[in-house]
C-alpha positions as CSV (number, residue, x, y, z in Angstrom):
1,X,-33.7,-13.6,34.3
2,X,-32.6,-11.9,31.1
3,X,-34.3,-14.5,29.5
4,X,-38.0,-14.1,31.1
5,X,-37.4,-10.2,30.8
6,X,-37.1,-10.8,26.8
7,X,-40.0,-13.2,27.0
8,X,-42.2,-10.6,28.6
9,X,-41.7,-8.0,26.7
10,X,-42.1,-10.0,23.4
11,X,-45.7,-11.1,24.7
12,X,-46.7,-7.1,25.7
13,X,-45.3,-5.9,22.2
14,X,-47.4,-8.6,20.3
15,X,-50.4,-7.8,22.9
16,X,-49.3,-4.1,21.9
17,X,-49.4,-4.7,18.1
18,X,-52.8,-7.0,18.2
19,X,-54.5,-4.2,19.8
20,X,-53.3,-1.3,17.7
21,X,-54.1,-3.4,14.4
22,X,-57.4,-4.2,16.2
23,X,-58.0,-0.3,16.8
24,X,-57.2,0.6,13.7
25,X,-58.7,-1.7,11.1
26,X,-61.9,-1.3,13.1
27,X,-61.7,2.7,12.9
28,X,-62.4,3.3,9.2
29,X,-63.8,1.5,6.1
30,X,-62.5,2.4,3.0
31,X,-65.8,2.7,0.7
32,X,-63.3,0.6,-2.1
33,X,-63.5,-2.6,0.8
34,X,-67.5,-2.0,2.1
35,X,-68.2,-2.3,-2.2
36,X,-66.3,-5.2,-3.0
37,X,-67.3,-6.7,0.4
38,X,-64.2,-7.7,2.1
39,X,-65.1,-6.4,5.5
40,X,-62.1,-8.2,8.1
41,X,-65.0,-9.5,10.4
42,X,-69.0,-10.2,9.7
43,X,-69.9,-7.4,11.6
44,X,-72.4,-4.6,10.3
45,X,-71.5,-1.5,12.3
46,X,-69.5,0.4,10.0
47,X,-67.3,3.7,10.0
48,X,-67.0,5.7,7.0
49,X,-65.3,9.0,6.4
50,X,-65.1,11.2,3.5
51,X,-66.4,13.8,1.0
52,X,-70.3,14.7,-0.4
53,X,-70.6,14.0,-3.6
54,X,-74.5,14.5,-3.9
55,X,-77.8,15.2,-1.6
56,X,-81.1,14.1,-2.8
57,X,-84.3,13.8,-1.1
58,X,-86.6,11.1,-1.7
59,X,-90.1,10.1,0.1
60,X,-88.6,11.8,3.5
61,X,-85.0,9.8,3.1
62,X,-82.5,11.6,2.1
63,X,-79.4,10.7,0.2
64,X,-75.8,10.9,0.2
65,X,-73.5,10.0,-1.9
66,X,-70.0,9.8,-0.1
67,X,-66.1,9.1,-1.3
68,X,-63.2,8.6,0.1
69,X,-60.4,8.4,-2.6
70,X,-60.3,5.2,-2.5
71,X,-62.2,4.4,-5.7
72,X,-63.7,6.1,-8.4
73,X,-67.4,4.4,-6.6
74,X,-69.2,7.0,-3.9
75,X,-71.1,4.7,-1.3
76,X,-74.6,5.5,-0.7
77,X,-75.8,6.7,2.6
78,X,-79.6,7.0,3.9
79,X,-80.2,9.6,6.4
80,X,-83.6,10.2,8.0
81,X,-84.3,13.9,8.9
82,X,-83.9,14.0,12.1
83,X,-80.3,13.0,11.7
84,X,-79.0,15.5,8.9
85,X,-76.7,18.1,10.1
86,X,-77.4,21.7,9.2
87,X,-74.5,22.0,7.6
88,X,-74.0,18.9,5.4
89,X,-73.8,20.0,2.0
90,X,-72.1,19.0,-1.4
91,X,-68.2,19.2,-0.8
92,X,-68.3,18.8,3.2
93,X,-66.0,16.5,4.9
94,X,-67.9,13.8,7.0
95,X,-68.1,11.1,9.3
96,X,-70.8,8.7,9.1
97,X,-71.5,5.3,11.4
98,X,-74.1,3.0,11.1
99,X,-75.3,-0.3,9.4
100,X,-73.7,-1.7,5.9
101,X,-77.6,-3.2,4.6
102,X,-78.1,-4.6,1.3
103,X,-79.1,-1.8,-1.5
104,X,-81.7,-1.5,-3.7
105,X,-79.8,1.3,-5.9
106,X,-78.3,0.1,-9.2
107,X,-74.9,-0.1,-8.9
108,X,-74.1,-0.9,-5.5
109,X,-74.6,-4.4,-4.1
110,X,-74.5,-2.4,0.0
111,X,-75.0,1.0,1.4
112,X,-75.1,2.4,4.9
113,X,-78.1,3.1,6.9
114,X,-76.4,5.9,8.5
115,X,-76.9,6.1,12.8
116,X,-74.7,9.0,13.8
117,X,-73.4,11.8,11.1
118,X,-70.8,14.6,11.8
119,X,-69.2,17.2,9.4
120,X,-66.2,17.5,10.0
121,X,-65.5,20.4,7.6
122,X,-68.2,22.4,6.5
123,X,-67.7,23.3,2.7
124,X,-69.5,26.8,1.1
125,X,-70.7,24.9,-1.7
126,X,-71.9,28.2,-3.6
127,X,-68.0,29.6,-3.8
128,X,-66.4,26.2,-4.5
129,X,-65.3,25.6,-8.3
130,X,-66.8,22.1,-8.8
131,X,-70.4,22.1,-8.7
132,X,-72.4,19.1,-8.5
133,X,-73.7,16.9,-11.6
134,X,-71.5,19.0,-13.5
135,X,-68.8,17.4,-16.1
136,X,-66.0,20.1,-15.8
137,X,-63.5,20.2,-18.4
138,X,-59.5,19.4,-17.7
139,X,-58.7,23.2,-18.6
140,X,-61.2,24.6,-16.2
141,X,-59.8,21.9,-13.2
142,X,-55.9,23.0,-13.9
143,X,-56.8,26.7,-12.7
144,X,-57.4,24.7,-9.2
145,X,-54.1,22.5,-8.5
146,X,-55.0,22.3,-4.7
147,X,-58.9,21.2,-5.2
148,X,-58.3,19.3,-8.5
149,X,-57.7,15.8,-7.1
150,X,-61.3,16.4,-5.4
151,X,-62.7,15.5,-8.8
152,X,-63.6,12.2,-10.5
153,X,-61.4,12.6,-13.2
154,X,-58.3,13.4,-11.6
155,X,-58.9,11.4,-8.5
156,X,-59.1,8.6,-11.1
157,X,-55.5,9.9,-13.0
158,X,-53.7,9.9,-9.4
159,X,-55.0,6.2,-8.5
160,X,-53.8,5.1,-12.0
161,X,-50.4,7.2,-11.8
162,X,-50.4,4.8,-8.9
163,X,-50.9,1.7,-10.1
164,X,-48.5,2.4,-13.1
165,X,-45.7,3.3,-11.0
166,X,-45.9,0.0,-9.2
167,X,-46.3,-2.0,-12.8
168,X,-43.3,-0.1,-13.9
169,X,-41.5,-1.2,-10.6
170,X,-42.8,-5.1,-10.6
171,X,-41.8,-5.6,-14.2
172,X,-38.1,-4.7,-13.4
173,X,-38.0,-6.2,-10.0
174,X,-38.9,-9.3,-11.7
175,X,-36.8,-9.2,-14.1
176,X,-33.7,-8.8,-12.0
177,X,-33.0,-5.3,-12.1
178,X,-31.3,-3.4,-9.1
179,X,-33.0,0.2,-8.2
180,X,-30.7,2.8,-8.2
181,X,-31.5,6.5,-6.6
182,X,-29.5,9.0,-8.8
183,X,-28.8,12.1,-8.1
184,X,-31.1,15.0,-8.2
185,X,-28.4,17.4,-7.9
186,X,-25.3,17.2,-10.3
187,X,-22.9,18.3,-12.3
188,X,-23.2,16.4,-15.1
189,X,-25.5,17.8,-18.2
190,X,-26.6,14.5,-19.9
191,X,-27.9,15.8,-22.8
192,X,-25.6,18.0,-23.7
193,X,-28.9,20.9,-24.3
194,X,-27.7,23.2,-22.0
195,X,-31.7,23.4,-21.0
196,X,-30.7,23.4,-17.2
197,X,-31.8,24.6,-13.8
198,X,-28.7,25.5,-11.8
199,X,-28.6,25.1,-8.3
200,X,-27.6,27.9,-5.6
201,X,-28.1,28.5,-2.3
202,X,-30.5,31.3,-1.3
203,X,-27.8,32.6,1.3
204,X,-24.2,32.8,-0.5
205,X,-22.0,32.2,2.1
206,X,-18.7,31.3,1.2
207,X,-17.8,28.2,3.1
208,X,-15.1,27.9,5.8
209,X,-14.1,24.2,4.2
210,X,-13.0,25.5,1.3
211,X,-9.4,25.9,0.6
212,X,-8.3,29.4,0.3
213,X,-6.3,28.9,-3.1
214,X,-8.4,26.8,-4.8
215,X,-9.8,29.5,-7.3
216,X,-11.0,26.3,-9.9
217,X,-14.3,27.3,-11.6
218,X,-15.1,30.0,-8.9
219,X,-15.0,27.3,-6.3
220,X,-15.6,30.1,-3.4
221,X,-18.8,31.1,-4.9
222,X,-20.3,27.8,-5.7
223,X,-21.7,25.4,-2.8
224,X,-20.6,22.3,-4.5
225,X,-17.3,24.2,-5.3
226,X,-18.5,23.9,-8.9
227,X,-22.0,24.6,-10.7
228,X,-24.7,22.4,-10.1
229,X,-28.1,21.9,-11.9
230,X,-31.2,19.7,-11.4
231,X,-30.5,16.5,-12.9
232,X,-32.1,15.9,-16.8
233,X,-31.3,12.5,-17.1
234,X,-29.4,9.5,-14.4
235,X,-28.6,8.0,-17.7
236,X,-24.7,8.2,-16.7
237,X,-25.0,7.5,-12.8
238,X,-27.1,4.5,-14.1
239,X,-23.7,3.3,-16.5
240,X,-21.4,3.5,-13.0
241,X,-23.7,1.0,-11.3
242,X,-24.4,-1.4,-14.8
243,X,-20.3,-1.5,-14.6
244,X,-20.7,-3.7,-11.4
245,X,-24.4,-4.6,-11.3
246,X,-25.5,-5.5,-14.8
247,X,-29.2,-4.5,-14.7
248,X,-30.2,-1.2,-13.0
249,X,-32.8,1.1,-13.2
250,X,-34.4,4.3,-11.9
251,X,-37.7,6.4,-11.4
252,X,-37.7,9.7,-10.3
253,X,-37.9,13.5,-11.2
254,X,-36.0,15.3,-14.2
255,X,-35.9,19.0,-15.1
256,X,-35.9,20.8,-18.6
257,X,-35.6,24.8,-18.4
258,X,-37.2,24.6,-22.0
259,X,-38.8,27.9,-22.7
260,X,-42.4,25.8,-24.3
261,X,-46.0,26.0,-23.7
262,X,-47.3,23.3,-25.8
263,X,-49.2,20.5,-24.6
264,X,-46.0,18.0,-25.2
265,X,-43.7,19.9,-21.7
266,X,-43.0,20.2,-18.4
267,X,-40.5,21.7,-16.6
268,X,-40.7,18.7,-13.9
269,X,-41.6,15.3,-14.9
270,X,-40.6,11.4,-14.2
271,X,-38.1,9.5,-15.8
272,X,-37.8,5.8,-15.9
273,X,-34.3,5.0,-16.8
274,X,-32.2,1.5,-17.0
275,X,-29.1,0.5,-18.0
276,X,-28.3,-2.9,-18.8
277,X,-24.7,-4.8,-19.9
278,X,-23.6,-7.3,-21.8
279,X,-25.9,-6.3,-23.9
280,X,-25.4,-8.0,-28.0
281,X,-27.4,-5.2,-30.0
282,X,-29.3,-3.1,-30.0
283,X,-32.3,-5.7,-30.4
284,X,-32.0,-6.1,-26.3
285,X,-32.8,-3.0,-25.5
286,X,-36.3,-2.8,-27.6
287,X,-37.0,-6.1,-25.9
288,X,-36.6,-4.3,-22.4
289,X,-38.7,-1.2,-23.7
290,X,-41.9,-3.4,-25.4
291,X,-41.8,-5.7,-22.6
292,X,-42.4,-2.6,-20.3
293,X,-45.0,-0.9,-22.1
294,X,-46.9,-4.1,-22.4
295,X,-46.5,-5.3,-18.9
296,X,-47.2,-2.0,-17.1
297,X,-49.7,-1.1,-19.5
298,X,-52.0,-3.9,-18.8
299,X,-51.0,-4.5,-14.8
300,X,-52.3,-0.5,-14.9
301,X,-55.5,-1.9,-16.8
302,X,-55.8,-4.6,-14.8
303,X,-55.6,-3.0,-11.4
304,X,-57.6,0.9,-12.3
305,X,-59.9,-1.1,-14.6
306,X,-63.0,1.4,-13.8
307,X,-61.1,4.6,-13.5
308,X,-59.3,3.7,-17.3
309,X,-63.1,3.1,-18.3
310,X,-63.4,6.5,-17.2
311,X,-61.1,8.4,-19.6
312,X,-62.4,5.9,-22.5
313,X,-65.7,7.1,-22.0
314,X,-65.4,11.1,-21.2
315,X,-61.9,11.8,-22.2
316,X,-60.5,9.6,-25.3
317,X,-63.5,7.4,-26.7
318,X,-61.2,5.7,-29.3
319,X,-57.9,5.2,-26.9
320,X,-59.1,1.4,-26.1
321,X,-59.0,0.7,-29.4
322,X,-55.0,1.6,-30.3
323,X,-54.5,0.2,-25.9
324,X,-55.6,-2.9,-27.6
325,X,-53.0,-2.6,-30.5
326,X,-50.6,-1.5,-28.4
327,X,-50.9,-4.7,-25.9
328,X,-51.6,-7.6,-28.9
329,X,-49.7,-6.3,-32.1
330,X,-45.7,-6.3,-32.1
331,X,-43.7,-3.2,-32.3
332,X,-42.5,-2.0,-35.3
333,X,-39.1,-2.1,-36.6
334,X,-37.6,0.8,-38.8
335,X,-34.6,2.0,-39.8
336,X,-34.2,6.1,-39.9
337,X,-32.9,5.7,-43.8
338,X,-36.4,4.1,-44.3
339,X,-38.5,6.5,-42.1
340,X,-37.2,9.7,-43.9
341,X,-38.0,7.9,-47.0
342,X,-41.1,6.8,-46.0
343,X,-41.7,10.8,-45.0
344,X,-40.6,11.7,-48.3
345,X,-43.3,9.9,-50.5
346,X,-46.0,11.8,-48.2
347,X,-48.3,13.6,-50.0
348,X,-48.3,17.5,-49.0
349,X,-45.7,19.2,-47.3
350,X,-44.8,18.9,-43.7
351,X,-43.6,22.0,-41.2
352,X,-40.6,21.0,-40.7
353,X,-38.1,19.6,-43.4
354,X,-37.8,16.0,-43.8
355,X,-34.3,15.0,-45.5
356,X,-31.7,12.5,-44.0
357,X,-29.7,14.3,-41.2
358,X,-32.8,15.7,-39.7
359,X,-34.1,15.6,-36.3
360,X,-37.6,13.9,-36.3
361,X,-40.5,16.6,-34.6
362,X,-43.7,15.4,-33.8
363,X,-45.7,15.7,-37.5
364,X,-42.9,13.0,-38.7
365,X,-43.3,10.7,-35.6
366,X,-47.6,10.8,-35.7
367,X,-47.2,10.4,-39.3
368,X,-44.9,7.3,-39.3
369,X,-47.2,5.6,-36.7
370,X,-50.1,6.4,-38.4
371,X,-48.1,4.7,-41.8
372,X,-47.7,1.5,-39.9
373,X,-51.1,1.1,-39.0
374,X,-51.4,2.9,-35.5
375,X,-48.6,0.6,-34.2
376,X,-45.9,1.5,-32.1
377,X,-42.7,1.9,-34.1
378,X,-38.8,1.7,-33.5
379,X,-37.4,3.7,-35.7
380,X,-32.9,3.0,-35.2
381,X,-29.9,3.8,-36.7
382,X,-30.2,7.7,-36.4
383,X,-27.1,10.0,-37.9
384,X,-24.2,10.4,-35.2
385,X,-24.9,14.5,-35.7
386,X,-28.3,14.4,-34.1
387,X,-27.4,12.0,-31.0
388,X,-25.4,12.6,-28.0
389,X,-21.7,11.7,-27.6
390,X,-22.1,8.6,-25.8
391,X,-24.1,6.7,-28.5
392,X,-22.6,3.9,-30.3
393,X,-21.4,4.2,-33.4
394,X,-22.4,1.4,-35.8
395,X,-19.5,-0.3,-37.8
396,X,-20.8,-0.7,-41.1
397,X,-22.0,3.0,-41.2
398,X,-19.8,5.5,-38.9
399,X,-22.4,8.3,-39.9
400,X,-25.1,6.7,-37.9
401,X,-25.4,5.1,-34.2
402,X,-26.6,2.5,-32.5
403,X,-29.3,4.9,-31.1
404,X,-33.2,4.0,-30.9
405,X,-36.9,6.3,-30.3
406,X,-39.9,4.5,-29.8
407,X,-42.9,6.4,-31.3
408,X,-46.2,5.6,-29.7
409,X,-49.8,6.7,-31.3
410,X,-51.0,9.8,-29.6
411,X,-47.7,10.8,-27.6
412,X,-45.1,10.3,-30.7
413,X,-41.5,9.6,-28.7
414,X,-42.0,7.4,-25.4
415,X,-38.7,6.1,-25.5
416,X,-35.1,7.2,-26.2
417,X,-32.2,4.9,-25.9
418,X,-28.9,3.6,-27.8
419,X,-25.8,1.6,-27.0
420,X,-23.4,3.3,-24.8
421,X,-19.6,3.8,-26.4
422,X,-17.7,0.8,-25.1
423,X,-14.5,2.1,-27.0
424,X,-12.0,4.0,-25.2
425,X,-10.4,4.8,-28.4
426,X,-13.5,6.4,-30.4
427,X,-15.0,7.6,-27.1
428,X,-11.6,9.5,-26.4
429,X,-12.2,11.5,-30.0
430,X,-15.7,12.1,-29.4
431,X,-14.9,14.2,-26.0
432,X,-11.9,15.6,-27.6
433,X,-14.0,16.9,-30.5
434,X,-16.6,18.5,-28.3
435,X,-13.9,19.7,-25.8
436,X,-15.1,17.5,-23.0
437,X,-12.8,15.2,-22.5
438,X,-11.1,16.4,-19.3
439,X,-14.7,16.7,-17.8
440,X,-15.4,13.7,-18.6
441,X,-12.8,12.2,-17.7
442,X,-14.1,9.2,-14.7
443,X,-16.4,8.5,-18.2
444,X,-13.4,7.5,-19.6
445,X,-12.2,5.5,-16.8
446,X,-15.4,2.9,-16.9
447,X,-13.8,1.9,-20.2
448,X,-10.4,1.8,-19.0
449,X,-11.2,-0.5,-16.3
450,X,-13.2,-3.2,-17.3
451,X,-14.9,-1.8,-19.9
452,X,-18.4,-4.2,-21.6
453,X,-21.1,-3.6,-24.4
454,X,-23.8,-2.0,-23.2
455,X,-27.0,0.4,-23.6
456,X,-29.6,1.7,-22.1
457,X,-33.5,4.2,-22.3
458,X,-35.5,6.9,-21.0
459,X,-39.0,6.9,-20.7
460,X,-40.9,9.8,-20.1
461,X,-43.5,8.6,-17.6
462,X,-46.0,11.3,-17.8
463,X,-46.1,10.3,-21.6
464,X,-46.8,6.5,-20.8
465,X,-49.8,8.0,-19.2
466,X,-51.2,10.0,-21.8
467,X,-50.2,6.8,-24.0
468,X,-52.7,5.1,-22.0
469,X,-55.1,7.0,-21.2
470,X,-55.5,9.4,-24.3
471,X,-54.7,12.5,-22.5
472,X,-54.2,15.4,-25.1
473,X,-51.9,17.8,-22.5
474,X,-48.9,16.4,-20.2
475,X,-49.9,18.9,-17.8
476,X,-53.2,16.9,-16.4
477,X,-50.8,13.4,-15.8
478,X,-49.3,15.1,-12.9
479,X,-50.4,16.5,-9.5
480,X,-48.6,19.7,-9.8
481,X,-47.5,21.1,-13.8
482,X,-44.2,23.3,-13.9
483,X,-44.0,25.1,-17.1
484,X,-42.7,28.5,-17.6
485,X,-45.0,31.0,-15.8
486,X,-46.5,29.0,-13.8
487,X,-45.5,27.3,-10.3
488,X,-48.6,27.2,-8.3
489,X,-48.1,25.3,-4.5
């Protein structure tokens, strides 16, 4: 009985399922699928909603142009006049049925002889900010962070920030790396900048689960019963999970309170971090961060081939040329020593200063990639002053570490990494010297317990994307820019 009771209801869920996947791939054609032809059935009666994108009147037909999001391609609709709404006009949601027919207009292998049309959201085309035909700049789109991804440019950014993300993913999924979610919320500043957003509830209410005598760091006026900031890096969550899973990585949001309104910052971006152990040098860590760029960089290309096309023909007309570099050449190997040497024998002055001990700012890193031929460079071995506490330092020089940038053409750093302290002994007189070593303290036990070599990178996605796509300001790589002053949505 039990038996036929489980057999039934297996055959009405898979009825169930059959019908709703029947339903709903027969609802709606994306306008990507009706132009590359892969309709699921031969049939011609086809569903299409989106946005106007153009009206034109020919010969007593008119024409609409019509896009879904789907791909930078609108799908053109003929409408005879007796079926044209009143209120169709340029910006208008709609909902079109009809017949997919062969078309003569260049470009477009079908369009839709259009049977029944319905707006489904009238749009006052005289007060909205995009007006048709009309090549709006990326400054004038910014002002409108709610209508922006309406555009062609930015509708094309979004469905490559897409496909990137999922390159970025694929290349360490395949390579046997473990996805780790760190923390958004911790206690931990990774950088040591102090550039942080701390964390406190709106409603300070001291909770009842605290103990009464525990007076540590103001634990009664803290949530967390200590201070607590937006994460800048889960460089150091990722070294607790590379202590028992090798390979690990992560993708997700990081937050600088740095005061800046160049084009190079954000308050809120994406980080792709990894860890890895065992490693031998710091040799397999560029491997890791080439391998990436190259991969994701030409999955991206390969999947958003039109919508790249787009930015090399409107936005950065030389950018396929240094992609191509980028993807063929082999990265660049320098030494800091030889890199402020290098800066040295420049002709003119730069900014900022340029003797050894120096941090590297942007004019130094455009300038050395520029040296070595628009390539991207690693430039290693930086002085132990200028890196954080965790970075290795390197035997045969105790003034420098094991710490690596990569500098990319356009962007200047894409990449920071280094080799993690392994030492408990030199780690110990680091945090002792910079008075963190009780704080730090579960740091310390990773190399107390079973302590390997190992090292790890950041990579600044927003920056990949300008890096590919030859954007000039971080803030049009992402839906919604946080800098100081501005938090719109």
């Amino acid at each position: 009985m039990a038996l036929s009771c489980r057999k039934l209801l297996w055959q009405y869920t898979n009825v169930t399922l059959h019908i709703f996947r029947r339903s709903y791939s027969t609802s709606r054609d994306s306008v990507k699928r009706l132009l590359e032809g892969r309709l699921e059935t031969t049939r011609n009666e086809i569903k299409v909603q989106g946005w106007v994108r153009s009206l034109r009147s020919h010969k007593g037909i008119t024409f609409v142009d019509v896009n879904d999001g789907s791909c930078l391609q609108n799908i053109q609709v003929t409408l005879q006049p007796e079926s044209i709404p009143s209120d169709l006009t340029y910006g208008s949601s709609v909902e079109i049925e009809g017949t997919l027919v062969p078309s003569t207009h260049k470009g477009q292998r079908v369009e839709v002889k259009a049977e029944k049309v319905q707006v489904i959201g009238p749009c006052n085309h005289e007060e909205y900010p995009f007006k048709v035909k009309t090549r709006h700049s990326l400054d004038y789109i910014r002002q409108y962070s709610h209508l922006r991804c309406r555009t062609n440019v930015f509708g094309a950014l979004l469905r490559v920030r897409n496909a990137a993300t999922m390159a970025i993913h694929s290349y360490f999924q395949d390579n046997d790396f473990v996805l780790i979610n760190t923390p958004i919320i911790t206690s931990n500043d990774c950088e040591g900048a102090g550039e942080l957003f701390q964390v406190e509830p709106t409603n300070k209410v001291q909770s009842t689960e605290i103990e009464p005598n525990n007076d540590s760091n103001n634990a009664s006026e803290n949530f967390f019963g200590k201070p607590a900031y937006l994460t800048v890096s889960g460089q150091l969550h990722l070294e607790v999970m590379a202590s028992a899973l090798s390979k690990v990585y992560t993708f997700g949001p990081t937050f600088r309170a740095e005061n800046s309104q160049t084009r190079r910052h954000l308050a809120e971006f994406y980080m792709v971090e990894a860890e890895i152990a065992f490693t031998q040098g710091l040799e397999d860590i560029m491997q890791v961060m080439e391998g990436c760029v190259k991969r994701a960089a030409q999955r991206t290309l390969d999947k958003c081939s039109e919508d790249v096309e787009l930015f090399f023909k409107y936005i950065a007309p030389n950018q396929r040329k240094i992609l191509n570099v980028i993807l063929q050449k082999p990265f660049v190997r320098l030494s800091y020593t030889d890199a402020i040497q290098i800066l040295q024998k420049k002709k003119g002055k730069f900014k900022f200063p340029t003797e050894w001990g120096c941090d590297l700012q942007s004019e130094h890193e455009n300038y050395l990639v520029q040296h070595c031929g628009d390539t991207p460079v690693f430039v290693t071995d930086y002085p132990a002053c200028i890196k954080p506490f965790y970075a290795r330092e390197n035997q045969d020089d105790p003034a420098t570490v094991a710490a690596v940038d990569l500098l990319v053409p356009g962007v200047g750093e894409l990449f920071g990494g280094s080799l993690r302290e392994e030492r408990l002994d030199i780690l110990q007189e680091k945090l002792q010297k910079f008075g963190l070593k009780e704080e730090y303290d579960w740091y310390l036990d990773l190399r107390r317990h079973g302590s390997v070599s190992h090292g790890g990178f950041g990579m600044g996605f927003e920056r990949f994307l300008q890096c590919i796509l030859g954007i000039d300001n971080i803030k049009d790589t992402i839906p919604f820019p946080r800098f100081p002053h501005s938090c719109q949505l």
